[in-house]
C-alpha positions in Angstrom: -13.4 17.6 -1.3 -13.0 14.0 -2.6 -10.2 13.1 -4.4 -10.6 11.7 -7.6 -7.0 11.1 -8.6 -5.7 8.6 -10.9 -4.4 6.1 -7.8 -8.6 5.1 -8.6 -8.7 2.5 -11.1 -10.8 3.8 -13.5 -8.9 6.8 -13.9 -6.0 4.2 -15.6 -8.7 2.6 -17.5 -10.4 5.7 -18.6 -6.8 6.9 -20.3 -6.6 3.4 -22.2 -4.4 2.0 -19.4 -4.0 -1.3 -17.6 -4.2 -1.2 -14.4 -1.0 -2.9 -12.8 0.5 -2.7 -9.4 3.3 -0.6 -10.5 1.1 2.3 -11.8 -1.0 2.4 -8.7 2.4 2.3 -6.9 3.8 5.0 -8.3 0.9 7.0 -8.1 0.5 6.5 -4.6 4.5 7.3 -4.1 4.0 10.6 -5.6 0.5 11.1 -3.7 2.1 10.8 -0.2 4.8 13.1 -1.2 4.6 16.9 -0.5 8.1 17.4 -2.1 8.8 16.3 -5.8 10.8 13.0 -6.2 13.5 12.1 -8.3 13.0 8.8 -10.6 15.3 6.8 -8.7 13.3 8.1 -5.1 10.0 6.6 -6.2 11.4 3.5 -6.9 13.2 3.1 -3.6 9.5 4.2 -2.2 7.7 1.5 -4.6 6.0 -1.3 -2.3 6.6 -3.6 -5.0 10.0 -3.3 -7.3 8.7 -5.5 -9.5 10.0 -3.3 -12.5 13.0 -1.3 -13.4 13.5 2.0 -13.4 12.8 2.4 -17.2 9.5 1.2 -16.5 9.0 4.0 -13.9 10.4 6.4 -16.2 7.5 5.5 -19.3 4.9 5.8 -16.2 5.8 9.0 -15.3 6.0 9.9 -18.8 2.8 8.8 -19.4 1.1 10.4 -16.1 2.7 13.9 -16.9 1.0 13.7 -20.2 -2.5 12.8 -18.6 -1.7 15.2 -16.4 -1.7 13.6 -13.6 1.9 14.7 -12.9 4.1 17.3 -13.7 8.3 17.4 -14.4 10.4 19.9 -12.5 13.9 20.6 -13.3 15.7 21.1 -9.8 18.2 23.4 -8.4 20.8 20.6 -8.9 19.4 20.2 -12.6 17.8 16.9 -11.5 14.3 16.1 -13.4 11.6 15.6 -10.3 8.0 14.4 -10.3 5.2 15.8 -8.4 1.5 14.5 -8.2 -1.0 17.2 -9.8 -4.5 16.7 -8.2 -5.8 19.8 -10.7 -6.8 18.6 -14.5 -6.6 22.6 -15.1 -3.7 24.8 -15.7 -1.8 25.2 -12.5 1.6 26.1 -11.3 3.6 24.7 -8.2 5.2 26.9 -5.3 8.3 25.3 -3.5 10.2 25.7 -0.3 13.8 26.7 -0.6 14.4 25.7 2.4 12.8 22.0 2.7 11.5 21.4 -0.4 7.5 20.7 0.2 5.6 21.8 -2.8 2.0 22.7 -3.1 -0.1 23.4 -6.8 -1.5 26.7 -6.7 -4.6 26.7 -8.9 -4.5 29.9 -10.5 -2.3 31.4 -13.5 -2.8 34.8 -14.0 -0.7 35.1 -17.2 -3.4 35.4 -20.1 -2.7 38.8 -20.8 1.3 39.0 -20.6 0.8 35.7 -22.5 -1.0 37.3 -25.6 1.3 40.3 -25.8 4.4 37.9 -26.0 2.9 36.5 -29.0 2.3 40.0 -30.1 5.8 40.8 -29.7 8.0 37.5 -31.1 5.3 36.0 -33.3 5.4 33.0 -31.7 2.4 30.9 -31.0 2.5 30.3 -27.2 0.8 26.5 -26.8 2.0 26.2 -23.4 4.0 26.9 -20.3 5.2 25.8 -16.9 6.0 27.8 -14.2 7.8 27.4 -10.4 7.9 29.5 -7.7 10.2 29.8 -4.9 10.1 31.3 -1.5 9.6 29.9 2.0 6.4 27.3 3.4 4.6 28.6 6.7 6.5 26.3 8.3 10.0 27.6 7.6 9.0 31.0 7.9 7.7 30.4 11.7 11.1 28.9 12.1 13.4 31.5 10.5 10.9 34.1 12.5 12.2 32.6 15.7 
């Protein structure tokens, strides 16, 4: 499966984006992570700090809302940022014990979904959801 993630050039110009060395950056910070990064941690990973952190902060904004990354709110009620390979609807599952996350692409809430809005009247535009439990490779090790 090739990947055609936004660290490609024409993935920045196709959203009406420059492409600058500090976008491919931090796109590439959060594509070699398998755990999600806090603001300050993708600029300490940036090859080039050639901007400050507010700059980093209107990227990621900008990314989540392409979709090419996705906030999480952690344990410690720090915002961190995780790359999103999927365009589609997906959730993340995280390790509680080291912290790699994976996207899961699959939902399954459509019908729980409708009957919510049956039952407040709200209409439900979107959602995020994260899910905890242990990565194969803590499990081996807690097995042991």
């Amino acid at each position: 499966m090739s990947d055609p993630g936004p660290a490609s050039s024409p993935s920045l110009r196709a959203a009406g984006m420059r492409q600058t060395p500090q976008r491919e950056g931090i796109l590439q910070v959060l594509k070699d992570s398998d755990r999600p990064l806090t603001v300050e941690e993708i600029w300490e990973r940036m090859p080039e700090r050639r901007s400050g952190l507010p700059t980093v902060y209107r990227n990621l904004e900008r990314f989540v809302q392409e979709g090419w990354a996705e906030s999480i709110m952690g344990p410690d009620q720090v915002m961190r940022f995780v790359r999103c390979d999927s365009r589609r609807h997906h959730h993340h599952l995280q390790c509680e014990r080291c912290g790699r996350t994976v996207e899961v692409d699959a939902c399954g809430l459509d019908e729980s979904l409708i009957e919510l809005e049956t039952l407040s009247g709200f209409r439900i535009t979107r959602h995020q959801l994260m899910l905890f439990g242990l990565c194969p490779t803590c499990r081996s090790e807690k097995d042991r």
